[in-house]
N, C-alpha and C positions, 0 to 999 in steps of 0.2 A: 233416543228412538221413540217414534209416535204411537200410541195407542190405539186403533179406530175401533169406535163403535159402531157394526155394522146399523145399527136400526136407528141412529145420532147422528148427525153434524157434529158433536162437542167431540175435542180430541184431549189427549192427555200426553203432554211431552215433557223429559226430564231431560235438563241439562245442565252439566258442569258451571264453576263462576266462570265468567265473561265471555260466556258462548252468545253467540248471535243464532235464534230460531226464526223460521223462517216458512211461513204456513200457504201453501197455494194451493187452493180449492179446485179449480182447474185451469188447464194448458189448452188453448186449441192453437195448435200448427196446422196452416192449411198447406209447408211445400209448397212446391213445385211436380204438376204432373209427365210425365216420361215423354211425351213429345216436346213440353217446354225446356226438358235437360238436354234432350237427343238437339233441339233447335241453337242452347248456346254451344252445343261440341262441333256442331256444324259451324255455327258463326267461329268459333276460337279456333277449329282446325282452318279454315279460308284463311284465316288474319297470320297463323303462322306460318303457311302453304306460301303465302306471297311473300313473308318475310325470308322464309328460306329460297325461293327461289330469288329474288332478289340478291341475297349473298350469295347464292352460288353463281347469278353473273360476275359477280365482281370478283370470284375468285378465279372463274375460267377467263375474263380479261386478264387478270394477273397473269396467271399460267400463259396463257397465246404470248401474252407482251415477251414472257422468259424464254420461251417457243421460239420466237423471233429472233430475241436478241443474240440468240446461241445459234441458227441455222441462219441466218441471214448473211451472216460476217463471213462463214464456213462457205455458202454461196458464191459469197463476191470472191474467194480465193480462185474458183474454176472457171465463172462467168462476172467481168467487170460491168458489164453491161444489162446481167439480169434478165436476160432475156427470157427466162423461163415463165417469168411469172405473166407473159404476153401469151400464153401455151395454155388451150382451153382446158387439157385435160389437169396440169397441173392447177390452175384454177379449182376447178372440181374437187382434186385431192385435198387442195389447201381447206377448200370453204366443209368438205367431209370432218376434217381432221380436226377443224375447232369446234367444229359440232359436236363431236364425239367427246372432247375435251366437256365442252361442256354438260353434257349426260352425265358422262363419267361425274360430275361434281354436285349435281342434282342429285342422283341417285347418294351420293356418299352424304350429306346434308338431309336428305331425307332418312338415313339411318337411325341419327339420331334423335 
């Protein structure tokens, strides 16, 4: 432990054999000021923002594609001809229903 002599520069330090001392007169840290931190959490949330939303398309593609694969086949058993999906309003429903799909997975992605 160091000595200081308030009215000195000269210190006085004892240490054990094969200790390493270690003397630093002074530190200046100039930081980072609170707009330049606020500015990288703004760049680092954007950069993660687009990376989530980007998986969360590709997981509401997934989802839609499994959506399909299960309601489509179930379709062709009543209508061979599909004619429904020529039906503006089911259009509508459909193009709602992957939207929604897809919120749904934004928001869940954004939780984390």
């Amino acid at each position: 432990m160091g000595i200081i002599d308030p009215k000195s520069d000269l210190q006085e330090q004892h240490a054990g054999a094969n200790s390493t001392q270690v003397i630093i007169k002074e530190v200046n840290f100039s930081g980072i000021t609170e707009s330049q931190a606020r500015d990288i959490c703004k760049a680092e949330c954007a950069i993660a923002i687009q990376n989530w939303a980007f998986q969360a398309g590709m997981i509401s593609e997934a989802r839609i594609q499994k959506l399909e694969d299960k309601v489509i086949p179930k379709m062709l058993e009543h209508d061979k001809q599909l004619t429904i999906f020529g039906d503006p309003s089911f259009k509508f429903f459909y193009e709602r229903l992957k939207y929604l799909l897809h919120q749904q997975n934004v928001k869940a992605i954004m939780m984390f």
